[in-house]
C-alpha positions in Angstrom: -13.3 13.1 16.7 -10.9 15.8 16.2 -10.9 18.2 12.8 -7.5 17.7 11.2 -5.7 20.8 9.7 -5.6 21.6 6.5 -1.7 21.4 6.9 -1.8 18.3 9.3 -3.1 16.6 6.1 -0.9 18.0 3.5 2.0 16.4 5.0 0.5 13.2 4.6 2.1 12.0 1.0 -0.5 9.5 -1.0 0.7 8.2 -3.9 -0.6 5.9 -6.7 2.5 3.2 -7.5 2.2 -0.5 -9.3 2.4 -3.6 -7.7 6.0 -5.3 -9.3 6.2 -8.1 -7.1 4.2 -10.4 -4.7 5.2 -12.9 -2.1 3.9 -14.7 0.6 4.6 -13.6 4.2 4.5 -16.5 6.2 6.1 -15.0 9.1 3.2 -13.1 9.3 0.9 -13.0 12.3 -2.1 -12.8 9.8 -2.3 -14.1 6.5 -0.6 -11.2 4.5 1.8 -10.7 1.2 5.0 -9.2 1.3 4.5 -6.0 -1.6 7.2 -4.5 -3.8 5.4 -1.3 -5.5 7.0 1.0 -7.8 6.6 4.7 -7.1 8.3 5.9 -9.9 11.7 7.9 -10.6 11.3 10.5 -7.7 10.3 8.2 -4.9 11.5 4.7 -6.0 10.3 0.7 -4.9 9.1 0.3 -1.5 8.0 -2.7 0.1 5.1 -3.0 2.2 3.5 -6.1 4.4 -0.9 -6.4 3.3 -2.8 -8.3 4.9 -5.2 -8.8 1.7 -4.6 -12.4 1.0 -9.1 -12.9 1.5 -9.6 -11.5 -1.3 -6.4 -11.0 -3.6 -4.2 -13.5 -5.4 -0.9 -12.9 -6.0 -1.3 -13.1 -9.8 -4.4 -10.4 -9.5 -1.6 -8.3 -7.5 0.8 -7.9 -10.4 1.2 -4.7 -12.1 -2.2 -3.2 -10.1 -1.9 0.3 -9.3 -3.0 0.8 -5.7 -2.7 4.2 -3.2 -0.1 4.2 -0.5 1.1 6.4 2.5 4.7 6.9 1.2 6.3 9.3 3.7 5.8 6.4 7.4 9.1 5.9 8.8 9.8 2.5 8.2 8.4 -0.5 10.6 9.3 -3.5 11.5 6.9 -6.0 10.9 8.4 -9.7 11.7 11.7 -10.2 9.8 10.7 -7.6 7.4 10.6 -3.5 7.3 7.4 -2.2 5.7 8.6 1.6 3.8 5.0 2.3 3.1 2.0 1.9 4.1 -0.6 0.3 1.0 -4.5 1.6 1.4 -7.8 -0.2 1.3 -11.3 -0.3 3.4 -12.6 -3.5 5.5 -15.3 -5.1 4.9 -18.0 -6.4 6.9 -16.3 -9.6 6.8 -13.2 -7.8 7.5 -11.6 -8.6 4.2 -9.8 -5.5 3.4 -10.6 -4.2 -0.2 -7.7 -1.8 -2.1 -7.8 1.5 -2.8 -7.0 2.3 -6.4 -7.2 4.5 -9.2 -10.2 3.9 -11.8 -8.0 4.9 -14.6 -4.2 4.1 -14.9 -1.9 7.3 -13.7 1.6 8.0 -13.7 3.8 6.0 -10.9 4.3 8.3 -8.1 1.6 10.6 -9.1 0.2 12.0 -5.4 -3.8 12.3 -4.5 -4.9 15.6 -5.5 
């Protein structure tokens, strides 16, 4: 594996924003939720396609902070575009677990 550069990974911009919405996806190739999560003022709502439904319900979802990759072009995932791209860890079952802050911070606020 290659080292990554210091500024290689300061261009990448994690940011902690809240879950407002949840839907099912369907569409989806994989069992996954369609996300809406606010990012606060400066960066706004983005939606995002998760394929957490293993583990998650969609009323756990609401209002949970979780860490995102907020500066991906947009993709194209089925008939919707995913603007970020929401964090987590697999599994051995391959369920994918979130990554989120253990205390609430400010929408937006980017990983130190």
């Amino acid at each position: 594996m290659n080292d990554l550069q210091w500024q290689e990974f300061q261009r990448v911009q994690l940011c902690v924003g809240t879950i407002i919405a949840v839907e099912d996806f369907p569409e989806a190739r994989n069992p996954a939720y369609i996300l809406q999560v606010d990012f606060g003022d400066n960066i706004g709502v983005k939606k995002s396609s998760a394929q957490i439904t293993d583990i998650y319900n969609k009323e756990d979802l609401l209002n949970k902070q979780v860490v995102a990759v907020v500066n991906f072009p947009a993709k194209q995932i089925g008939p919707i575009m995913s603007e970020c791209l929401v964090t987590g860890f697999h599994r051995e079952d391959n369920a994918v677990v979130l990554a989120v802050p253990d205390s609430k911070v400010p929408n937006g606020t980017r990983l130190a």
